[in-house]
N, C-alpha and C positions, 0 to 999 in steps of 0.2 A: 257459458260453461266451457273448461278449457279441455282442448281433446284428452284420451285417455293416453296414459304413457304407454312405449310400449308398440309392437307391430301388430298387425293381423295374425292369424291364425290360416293361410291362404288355402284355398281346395276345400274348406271345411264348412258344412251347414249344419245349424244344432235347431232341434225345434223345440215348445213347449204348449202341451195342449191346455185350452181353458176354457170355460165357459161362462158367457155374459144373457143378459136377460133380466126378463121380471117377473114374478110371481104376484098374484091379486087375487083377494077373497072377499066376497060381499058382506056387508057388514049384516049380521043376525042376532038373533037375543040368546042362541044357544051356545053357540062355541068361539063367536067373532063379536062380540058388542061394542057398539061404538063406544070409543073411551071416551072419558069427560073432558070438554070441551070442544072436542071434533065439531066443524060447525054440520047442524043436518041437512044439509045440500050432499055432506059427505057421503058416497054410497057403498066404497072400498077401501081396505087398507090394503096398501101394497109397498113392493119395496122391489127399487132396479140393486142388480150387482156384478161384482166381477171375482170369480174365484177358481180354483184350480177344479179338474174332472179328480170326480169323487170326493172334494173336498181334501187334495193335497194342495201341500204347503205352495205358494207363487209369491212370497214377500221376499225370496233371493233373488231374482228378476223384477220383477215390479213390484216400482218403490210408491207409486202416487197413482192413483185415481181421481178424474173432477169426473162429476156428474152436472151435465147444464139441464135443469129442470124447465118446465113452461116456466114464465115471466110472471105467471098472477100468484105462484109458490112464493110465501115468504122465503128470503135465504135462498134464492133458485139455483146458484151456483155453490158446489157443495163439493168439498176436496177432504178425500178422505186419505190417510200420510200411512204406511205398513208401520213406520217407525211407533207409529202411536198405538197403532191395533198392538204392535209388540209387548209395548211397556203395559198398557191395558191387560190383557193375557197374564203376563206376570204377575200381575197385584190382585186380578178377580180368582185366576185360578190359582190361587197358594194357598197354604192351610188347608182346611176341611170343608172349603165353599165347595170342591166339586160340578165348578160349575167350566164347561168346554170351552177352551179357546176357540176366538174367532179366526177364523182361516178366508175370511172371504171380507173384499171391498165392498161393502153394503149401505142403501140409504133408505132408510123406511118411510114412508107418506101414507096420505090420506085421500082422498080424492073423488071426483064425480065424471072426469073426462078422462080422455085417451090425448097422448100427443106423441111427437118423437123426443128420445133424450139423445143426449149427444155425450160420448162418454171418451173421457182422453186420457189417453194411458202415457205413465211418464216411467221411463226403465231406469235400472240402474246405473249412476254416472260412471259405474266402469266401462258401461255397455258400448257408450258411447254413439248410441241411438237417438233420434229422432220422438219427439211426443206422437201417438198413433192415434188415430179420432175414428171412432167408431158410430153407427146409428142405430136406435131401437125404439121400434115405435113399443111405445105400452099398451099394453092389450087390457082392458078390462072384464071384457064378454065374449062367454064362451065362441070360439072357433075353429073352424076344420075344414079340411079339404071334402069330406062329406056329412050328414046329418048324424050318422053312426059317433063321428068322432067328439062333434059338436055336444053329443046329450052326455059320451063320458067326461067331456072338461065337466060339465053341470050335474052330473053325480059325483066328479070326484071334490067338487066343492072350491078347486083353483082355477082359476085361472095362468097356465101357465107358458109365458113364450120365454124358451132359450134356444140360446144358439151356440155351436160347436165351432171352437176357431182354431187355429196353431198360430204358435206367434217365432215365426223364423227367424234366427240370426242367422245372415250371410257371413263366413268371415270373421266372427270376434277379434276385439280384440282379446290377446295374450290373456290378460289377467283374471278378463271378465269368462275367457271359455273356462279358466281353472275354477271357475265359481259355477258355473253352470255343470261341469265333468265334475264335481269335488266330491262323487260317491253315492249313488244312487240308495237308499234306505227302504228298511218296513217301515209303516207306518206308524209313529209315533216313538221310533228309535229316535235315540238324538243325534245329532246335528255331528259329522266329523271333524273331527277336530281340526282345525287350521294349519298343524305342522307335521302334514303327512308327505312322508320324503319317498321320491323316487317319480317316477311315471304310472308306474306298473300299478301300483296300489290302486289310484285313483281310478286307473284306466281298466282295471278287474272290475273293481266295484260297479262299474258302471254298466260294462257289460253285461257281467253278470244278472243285473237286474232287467234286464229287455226281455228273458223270457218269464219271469214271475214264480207262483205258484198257484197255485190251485181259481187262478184270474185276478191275483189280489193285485191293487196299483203300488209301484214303490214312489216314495218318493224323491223329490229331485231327479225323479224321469222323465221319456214319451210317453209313459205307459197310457194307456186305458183299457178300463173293463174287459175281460174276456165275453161279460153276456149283461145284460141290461139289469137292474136293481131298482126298486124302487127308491125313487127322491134322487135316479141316477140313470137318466135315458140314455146319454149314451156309451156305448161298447161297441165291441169290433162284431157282436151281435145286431145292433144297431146298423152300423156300419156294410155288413155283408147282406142286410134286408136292403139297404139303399142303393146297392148296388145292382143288386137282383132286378129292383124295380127301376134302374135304367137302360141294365140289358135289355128287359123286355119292352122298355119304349123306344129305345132300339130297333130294336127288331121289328117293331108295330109300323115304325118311320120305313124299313127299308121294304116291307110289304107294299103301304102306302105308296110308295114311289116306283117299286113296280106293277103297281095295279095303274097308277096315271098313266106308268109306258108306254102298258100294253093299251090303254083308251086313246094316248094320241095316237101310236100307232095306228091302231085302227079306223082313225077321222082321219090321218094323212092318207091311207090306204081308200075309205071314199072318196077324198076330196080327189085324187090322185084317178079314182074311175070315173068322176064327174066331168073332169076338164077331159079327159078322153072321150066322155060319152057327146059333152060339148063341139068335139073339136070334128069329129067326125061326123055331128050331123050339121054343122058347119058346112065342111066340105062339100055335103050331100046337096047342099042348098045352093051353094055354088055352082056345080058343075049343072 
């Protein structure tokens, strides 16, 4: 691929939040039946992905997705192109189908084990980046850091491991930051238009959407959530609990270390009367 025309952007870092993971539900005769042909060894349907927080837009930055499956997957290597999710979106959602565009790189399966995927993000060739490979193991059965968290994955009926990334450009190039900066949106406004003149324009718009409204995400931002939502864990609610709980392991850690202090202290402080207690009846024995 041939570099992007064009300099850096220098002194400048742009980020974009996303979130990758998998979801899995056991397969049951009420809400989840296994579909015909599945073989019955099958005990889940699930599906890994890659998509934007909150389900905004991420096909003006990434352009391709592979997802490498286990080896015993039919098709195990599986490349999913934005350009196609694009033209797809066009044709299902036109007319009175009604039915929502896809926003997200997605592969659905079927399955009976857990393993790791490997998932390789390929950016836009203005970007002038590097492929990024990412790893996630698939979780099938409910888990948690306690018993509490473990019984709601298994009330709530998913199975669900995601994870929260930013994908940072150092430096863009020129062309590729006007694409990234080209006007931050509400959600499901359209797309601005290509021949906005000046700096300023771009460069309001952009701003302007960093503090939001009422916590909603724009698109073609940093944004995320102001507080958590269902089908949407995280937020800067999120965020400030996670925080919270490393203060306080933190602070657990700087206790700990002064409680050991104070216990060498006080073995160097015996050992320290022992060799005195020694040394002087040493002496005693001597003279």
């Amino acid at each position: 691929m041939a570099p992007p025309a064009g300099k850096r952007v220098k002194g400048v870092q742009i980020f974009r939040p996303f979130v990758y993971g998998t979801t899995a539900r056991l397969f049951n005769d009420t809400d989840n039946p296994r579909p015909v042909g599945v073989p019955l060894d099958h005990t889940h349907s699930w599906q890994v992905f890659v998509k934007g927080v909150e389900d905004t837009d991420i096909f003006y930055w990434l352009r391709r997705v592979q997802f490498k499956l286990h080896e015993s997957i039919p098709n195990h290597l599986r490349t999913i192109d934005a350009e196609t999710i694009i033209k797809e979106n066009e044709t299902s959602t036109g007319g009175k189908s009604g039915k929502k565009p896809q926003k997200a790189f997605v592969v659905n399966e079927t399955g009976w084990g857990e393993f790791e995927i490997t998932i390789k993000l390929y950016y836009d060739s203005k970007s002038g980046e590097k492929p990024q490979t990412l790893y996630h193991h698939l979780r099938l059965h409910p888990y948690g850091r306690n018993e509490a968290e473990k019984e709601a994955m298994r009330t709530g009926g998913e199975v669900i491991a995601w994870t929260y990334e930013e994908q940072v450009f150092n430096e863009p190039f020129e062309e590729f930051y006007k694409i990234l900066t080209s006007g931050a949106r509400d959600k499901g406004a359209p797309a601005p238009g290509a021949g906005g003149k000046g700096k300023g324009k771009g460069k309001n718009a952009f701003t302007s959407a960093t503090t939001g409204k009422d916590g909603d995400v724009k698109e073609r931002s940093a944004m995320i959530p102001l507080t958590t939502r269902p089908g949407q864990p995280f937020s800067r609610e999120t965020e400030e609990a996670e925080l919270k709980r490393l203060r306080e392991a933190e602070e657990k850690v700087h206790q700990m270390i002064a409680s050991l202090n104070q216990a060498v202290k006080a073995k160097e402080e015996e050992l320290a009367t022992l060799k005195a207690s020694n040394k002087a009846a040493a002496t005693g024995t001597a003279a």
